[in-house]
C-alpha positions as CSV (number, residue, x, y, z in Angstrom):
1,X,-34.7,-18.3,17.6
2,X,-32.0,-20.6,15.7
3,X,-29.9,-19.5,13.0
4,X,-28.4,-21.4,10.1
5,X,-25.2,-20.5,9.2
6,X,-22.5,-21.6,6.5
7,X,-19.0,-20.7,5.7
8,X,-16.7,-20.9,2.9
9,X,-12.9,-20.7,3.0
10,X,-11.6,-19.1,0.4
11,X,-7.5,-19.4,0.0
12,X,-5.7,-16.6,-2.7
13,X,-2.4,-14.2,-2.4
14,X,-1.4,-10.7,-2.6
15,X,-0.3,-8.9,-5.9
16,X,2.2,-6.0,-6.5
17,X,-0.4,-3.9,-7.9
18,X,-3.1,-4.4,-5.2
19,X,-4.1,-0.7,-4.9
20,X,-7.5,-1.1,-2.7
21,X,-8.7,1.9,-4.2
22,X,-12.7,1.6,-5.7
23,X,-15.1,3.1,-3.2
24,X,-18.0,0.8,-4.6
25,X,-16.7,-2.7,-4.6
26,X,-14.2,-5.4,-3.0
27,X,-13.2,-8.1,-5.8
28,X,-11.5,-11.9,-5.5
29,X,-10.6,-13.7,-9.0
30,X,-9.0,-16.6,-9.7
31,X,-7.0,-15.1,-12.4
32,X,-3.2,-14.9,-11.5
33,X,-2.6,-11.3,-13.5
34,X,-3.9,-8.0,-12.2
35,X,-3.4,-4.6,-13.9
36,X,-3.8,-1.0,-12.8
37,X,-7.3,-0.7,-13.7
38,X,-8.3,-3.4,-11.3
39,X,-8.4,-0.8,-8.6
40,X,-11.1,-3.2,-6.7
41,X,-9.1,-6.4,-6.3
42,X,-7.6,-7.2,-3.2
43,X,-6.1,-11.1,-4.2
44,X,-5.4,-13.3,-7.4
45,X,-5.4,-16.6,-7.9
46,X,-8.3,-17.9,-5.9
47,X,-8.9,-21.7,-5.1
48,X,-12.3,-20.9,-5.6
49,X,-14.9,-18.7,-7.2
50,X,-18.6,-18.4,-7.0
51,X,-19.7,-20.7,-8.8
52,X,-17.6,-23.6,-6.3
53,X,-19.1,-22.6,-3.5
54,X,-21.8,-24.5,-1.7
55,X,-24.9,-25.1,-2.7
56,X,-26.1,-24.2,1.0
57,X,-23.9,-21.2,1.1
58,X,-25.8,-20.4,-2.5
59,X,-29.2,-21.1,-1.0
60,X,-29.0,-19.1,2.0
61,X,-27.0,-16.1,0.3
62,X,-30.3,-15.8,-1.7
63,X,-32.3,-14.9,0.4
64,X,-32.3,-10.9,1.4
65,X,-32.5,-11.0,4.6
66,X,-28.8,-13.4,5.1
67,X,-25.9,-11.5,6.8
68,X,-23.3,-12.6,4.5
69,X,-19.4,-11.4,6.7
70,X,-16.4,-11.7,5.0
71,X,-12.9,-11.6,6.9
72,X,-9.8,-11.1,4.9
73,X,-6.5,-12.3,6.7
74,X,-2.9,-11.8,5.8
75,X,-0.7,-12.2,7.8
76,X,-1.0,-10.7,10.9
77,X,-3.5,-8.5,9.6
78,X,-7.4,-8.8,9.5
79,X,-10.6,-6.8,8.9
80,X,-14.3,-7.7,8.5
81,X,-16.7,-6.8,6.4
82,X,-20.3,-7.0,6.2
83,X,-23.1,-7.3,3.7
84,X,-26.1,-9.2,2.9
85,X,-27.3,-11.6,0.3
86,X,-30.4,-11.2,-2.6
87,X,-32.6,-13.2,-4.1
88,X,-31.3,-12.5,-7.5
89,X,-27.5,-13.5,-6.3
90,X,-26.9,-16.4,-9.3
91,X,-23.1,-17.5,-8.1
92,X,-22.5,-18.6,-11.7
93,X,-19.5,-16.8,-12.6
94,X,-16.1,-18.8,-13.0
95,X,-13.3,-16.6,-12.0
96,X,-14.5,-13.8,-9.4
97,X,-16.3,-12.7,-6.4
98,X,-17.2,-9.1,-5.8
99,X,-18.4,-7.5,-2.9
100,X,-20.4,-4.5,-3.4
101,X,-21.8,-1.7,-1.5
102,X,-24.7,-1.1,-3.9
103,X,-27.8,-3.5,-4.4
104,X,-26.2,-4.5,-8.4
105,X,-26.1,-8.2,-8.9
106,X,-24.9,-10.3,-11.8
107,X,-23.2,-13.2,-12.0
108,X,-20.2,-11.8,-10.1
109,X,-21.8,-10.8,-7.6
110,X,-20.9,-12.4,-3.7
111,X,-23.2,-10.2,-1.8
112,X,-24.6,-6.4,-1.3
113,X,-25.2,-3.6,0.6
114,X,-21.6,-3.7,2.1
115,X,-20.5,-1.5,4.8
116,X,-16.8,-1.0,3.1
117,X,-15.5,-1.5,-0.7
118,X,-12.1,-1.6,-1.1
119,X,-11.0,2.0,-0.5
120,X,-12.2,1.4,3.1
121,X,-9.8,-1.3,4.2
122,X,-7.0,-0.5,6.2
123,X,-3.5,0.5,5.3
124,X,-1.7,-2.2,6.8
125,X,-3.8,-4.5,5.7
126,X,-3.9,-3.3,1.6
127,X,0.1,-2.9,2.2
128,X,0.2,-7.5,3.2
129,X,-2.4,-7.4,0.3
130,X,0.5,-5.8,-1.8
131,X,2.8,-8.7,-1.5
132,X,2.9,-12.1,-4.1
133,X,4.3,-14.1,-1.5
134,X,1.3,-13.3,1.0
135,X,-1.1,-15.3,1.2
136,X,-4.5,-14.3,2.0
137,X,-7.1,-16.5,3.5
138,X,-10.9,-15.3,2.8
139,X,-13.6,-16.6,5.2
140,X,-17.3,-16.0,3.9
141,X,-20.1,-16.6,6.7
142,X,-23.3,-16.4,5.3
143,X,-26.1,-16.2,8.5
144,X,-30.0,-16.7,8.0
145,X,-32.5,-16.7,11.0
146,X,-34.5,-20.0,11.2
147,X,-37.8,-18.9,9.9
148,X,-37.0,-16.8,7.0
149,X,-38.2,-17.7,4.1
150,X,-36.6,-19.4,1.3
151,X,-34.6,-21.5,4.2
152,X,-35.8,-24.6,3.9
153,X,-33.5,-25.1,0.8
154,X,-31.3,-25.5,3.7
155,X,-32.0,-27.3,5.5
């Protein structure tokens, strides 16, 4: 059986107060600023958000049964993580991306169901994540088989 599959590369950088520490969620804005209470972001100032993604990213992301993988690399370091998409996934919103590891969706939301949130990725990768100067390269794969439905947006 074939599958379809699309990826995105997402380009941002590291901030001081990266701390990697909400157990729920994995978030990617384009703002520049972070603050202690954005305990979920990993990386600021994102080329792109949601809403410039592709529309056959978008297409097959909404479908529930899409493996949607996201790799964060810094540096030397890399981890993966995996989630899927939803039919209700909207991609509208103009600054973030979240990852979550519930089945919530709003307009931030990149995918659900996620097998890590931000608390689960590794120490040496959270302390690259730390640094301004780092930057940190995002690469969303978003995997469909064939004959699932709602694919022939796709193709």
């Amino acid at each position: 059986m074939r599958n379809v599959e699309v990826t995105e590369v997402v380009t941002a950088y590291g901030h001081s107060l990266v701390q990697a520490a909400h157990r729920t969620t994995i978030e990617v804005t384009k703002d520049p600023h972070l603050t202690k209470k954005g305990d979920c972001i990993i990386a600021v100032k994102a080329d792109r958000s949601l809403m410039d993604l592709s529309q056959s990213f978008k297409d097959a992301a909404r479908n529930s049964r899409a493996k949607i993988t996201v790799t964060i690399e810094a540096g030397d370091e890399k981890e993966t993580v995996t989630a899927h998409g939803d039919a209700g996934l909207t991609f509208t919103h103009p600054a973030d991306m979240v990852i979550r590891k519930s089945s919530y969706v709003c307009s931030r939301t990149l995918a659900v169901k996620a097998d890590k949130a931000a608390v689960d990725l590794s120490k040496s990768l959270v302390e690259k994540l730390r640094d301004p100067d780092q930057k940190v390269r995002i690469i969303l794969v978003v995997n469909v088989r064939k004959n699932d439905s709602n694919l022939y947006k796709i193709l």
